[in-house]
C-alpha positions as CSV (number, residue, x, y, z in Angstrom):
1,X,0.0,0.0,0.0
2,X,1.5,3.8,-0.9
3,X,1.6,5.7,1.7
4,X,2.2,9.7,1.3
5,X,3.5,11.8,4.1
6,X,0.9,14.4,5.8
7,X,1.9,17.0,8.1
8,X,-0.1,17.2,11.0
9,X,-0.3,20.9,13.3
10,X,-2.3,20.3,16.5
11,X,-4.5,23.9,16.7
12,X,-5.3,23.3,20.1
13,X,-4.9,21.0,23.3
14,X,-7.4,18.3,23.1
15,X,-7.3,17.7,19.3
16,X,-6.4,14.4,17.9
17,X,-4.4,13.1,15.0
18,X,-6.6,11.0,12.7
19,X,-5.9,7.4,13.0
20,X,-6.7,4.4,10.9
21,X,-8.7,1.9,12.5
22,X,-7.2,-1.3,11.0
23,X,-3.7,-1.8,8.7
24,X,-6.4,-2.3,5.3
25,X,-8.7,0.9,6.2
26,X,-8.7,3.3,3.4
27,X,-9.7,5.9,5.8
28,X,-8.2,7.6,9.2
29,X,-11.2,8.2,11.5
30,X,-11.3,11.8,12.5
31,X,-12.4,12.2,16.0
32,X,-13.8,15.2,17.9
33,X,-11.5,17.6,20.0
34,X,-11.5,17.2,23.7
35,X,-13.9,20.1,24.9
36,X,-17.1,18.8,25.6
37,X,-20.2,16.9,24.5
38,X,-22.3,18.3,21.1
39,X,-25.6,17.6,20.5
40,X,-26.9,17.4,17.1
41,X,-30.7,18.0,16.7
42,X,-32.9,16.3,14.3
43,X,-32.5,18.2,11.2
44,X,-29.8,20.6,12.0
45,X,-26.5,20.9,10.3
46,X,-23.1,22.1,12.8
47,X,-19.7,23.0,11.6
48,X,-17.0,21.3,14.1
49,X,-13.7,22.7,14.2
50,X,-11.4,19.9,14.7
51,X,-8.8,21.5,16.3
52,X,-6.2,20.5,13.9
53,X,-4.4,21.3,9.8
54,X,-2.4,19.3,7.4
55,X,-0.5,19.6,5.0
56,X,-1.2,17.0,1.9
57,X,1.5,16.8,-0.9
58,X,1.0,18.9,-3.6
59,X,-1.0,16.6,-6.6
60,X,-3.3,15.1,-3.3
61,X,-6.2,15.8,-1.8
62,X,-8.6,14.6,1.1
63,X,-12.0,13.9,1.2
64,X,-14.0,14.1,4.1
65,X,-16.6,11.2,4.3
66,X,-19.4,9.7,6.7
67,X,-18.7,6.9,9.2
68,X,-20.9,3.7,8.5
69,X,-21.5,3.8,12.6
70,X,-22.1,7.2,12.8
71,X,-24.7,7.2,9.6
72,X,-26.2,4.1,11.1
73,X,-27.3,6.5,14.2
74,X,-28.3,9.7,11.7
75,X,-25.3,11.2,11.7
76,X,-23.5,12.1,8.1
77,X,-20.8,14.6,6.6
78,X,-23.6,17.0,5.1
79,X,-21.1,18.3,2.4
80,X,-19.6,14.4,1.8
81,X,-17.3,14.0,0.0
82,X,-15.7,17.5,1.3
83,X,-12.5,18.0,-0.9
84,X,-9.3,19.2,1.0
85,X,-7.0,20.9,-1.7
86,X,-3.3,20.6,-1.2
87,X,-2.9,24.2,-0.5
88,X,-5.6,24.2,2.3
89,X,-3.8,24.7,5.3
90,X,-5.9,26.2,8.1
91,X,-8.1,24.6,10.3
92,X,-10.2,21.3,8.7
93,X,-14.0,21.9,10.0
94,X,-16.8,19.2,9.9
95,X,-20.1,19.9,8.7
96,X,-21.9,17.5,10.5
97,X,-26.2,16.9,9.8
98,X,-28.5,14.8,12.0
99,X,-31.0,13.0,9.7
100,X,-32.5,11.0,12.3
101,X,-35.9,12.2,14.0
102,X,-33.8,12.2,17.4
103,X,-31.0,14.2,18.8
104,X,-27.9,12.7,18.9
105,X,-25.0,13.6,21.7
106,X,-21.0,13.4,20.6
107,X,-18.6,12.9,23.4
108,X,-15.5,14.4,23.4
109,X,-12.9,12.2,21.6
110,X,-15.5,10.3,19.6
111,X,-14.4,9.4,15.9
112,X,-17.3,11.1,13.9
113,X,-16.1,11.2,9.9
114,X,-13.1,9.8,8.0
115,X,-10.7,11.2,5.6
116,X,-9.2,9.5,2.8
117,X,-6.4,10.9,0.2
118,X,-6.7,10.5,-3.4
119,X,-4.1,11.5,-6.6
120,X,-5.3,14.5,-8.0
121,X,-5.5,14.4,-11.7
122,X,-6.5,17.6,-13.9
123,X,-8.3,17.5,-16.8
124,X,-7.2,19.2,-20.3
125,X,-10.5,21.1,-21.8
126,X,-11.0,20.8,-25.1
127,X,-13.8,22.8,-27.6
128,X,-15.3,19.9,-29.2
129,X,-19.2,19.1,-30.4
């Protein structure tokens, strides 16, 4: 598997690097900062700042996708896949929806969305019928 070096700046005390779950996960699981619980009401859309940047390699990107567990209880990315250009460098938010009919409280430290990288390849317009 090819692995590409990200730089990772911690923005503030309780965020946490993004970690992948197993050794064959094609996403890190991004979890919430350490600062207290967030509830999600039915309907309502938050942006979360995670408390942290990176840095991906120029010709990269990131997307920011949904967690099967967290979707399975109502929660998604309302913007997924969010793209993360290479030259984005401040602070990665979530924009996080509750679909269900319930709220739904997040604990501190709980892995809500996952980020995966991807090649970026640019596409050569052409006039044509």
């Amino acid at each position: 598997m090819e692995k590409i070096n990200v730089k990772f700046r911690q923005l503030e005390a309780g965020a946490q690097m993004p970690e992948y779950e197993t050794a064959s996960a094609a996403g890190c699981d991004i979890s919430l900062p350490l600062r207290g619980d967030i509830v999600l009401y039915p309907h309502e859309v938050k942006n979360i700042p995670v408390g942290f940047a990176v840095k991906i390699p120029d010709g990269y990107e990131a997307q920011i996708r949904s967690r099967a567990g967290m979707a399975r209880k109502g929660i998604v990315v309302a913007n997924a896949p969010g793209t993360v250009d290479s030259d984005h460098t401040a602070e990665l938010h979530l924009l996080l929806l509750n679909v269900g009919d319930k709220p739904v409280r997040l604990s501190p430290g709980q892995k809500v969305a996952q980020m995966v990288f991807s090649p970026v390849v640019h596409a050569a317009f052409e006039v044509g019928d």
